[in-house]
N, C-alpha and C positions, 0 to 999 in steps of 0.2 A: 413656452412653446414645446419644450421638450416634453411636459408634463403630459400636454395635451395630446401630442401624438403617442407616447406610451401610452393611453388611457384609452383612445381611439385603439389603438392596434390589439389589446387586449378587450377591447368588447367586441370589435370586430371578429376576434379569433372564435369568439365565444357564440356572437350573433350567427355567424356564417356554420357552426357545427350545428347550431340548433335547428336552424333552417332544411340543412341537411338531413334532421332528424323526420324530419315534419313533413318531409317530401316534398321542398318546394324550391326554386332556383333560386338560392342566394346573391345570384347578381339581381336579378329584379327586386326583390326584398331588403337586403341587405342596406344595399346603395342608399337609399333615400331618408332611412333611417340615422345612418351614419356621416352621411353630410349635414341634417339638419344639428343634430348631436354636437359636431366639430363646431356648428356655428354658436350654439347656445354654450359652449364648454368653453369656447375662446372668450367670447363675450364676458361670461363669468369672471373668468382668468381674469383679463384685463381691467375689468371694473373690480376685482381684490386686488392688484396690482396699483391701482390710485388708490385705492383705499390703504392699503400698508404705506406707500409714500406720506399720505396725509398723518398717519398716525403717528409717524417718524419725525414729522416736522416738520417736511415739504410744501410749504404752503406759500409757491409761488405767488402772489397776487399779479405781477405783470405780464406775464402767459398772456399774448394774443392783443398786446398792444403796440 
């Protein structure tokens, strides 16, 4: 989680100056960009997140019985 919101706040930093370069309002812009982004970078995250479990050795079988 941490990862992600460093990663976010640092394109964010980056997105929102460009925008401003470009003459255009970084809230309209910005925004929609940036939430979809958090949801595909979490997503990621957490599907590396079972995947390093599983390669470790975690391999519950009874989960969800």
């Amino acid at each position: 989680a941490v990862l992600q919101v460093f990663t976010l706040l640092w394109i964010a930093d980056w997105m929102v100056h460009h925008f401003w370069r470009k003459g255009k309002d970084p809230d309209s812009f910005s925004i929609p960009y940036l939430t979809a982004l958090g949801d595909l970078l979490g997503t990621a995250l957490l599907a590396l997140s079972f995947h390093f479990l599983w390669l470790i050795g975690d391999r519950d079988g009874d989960v969800g019985d």
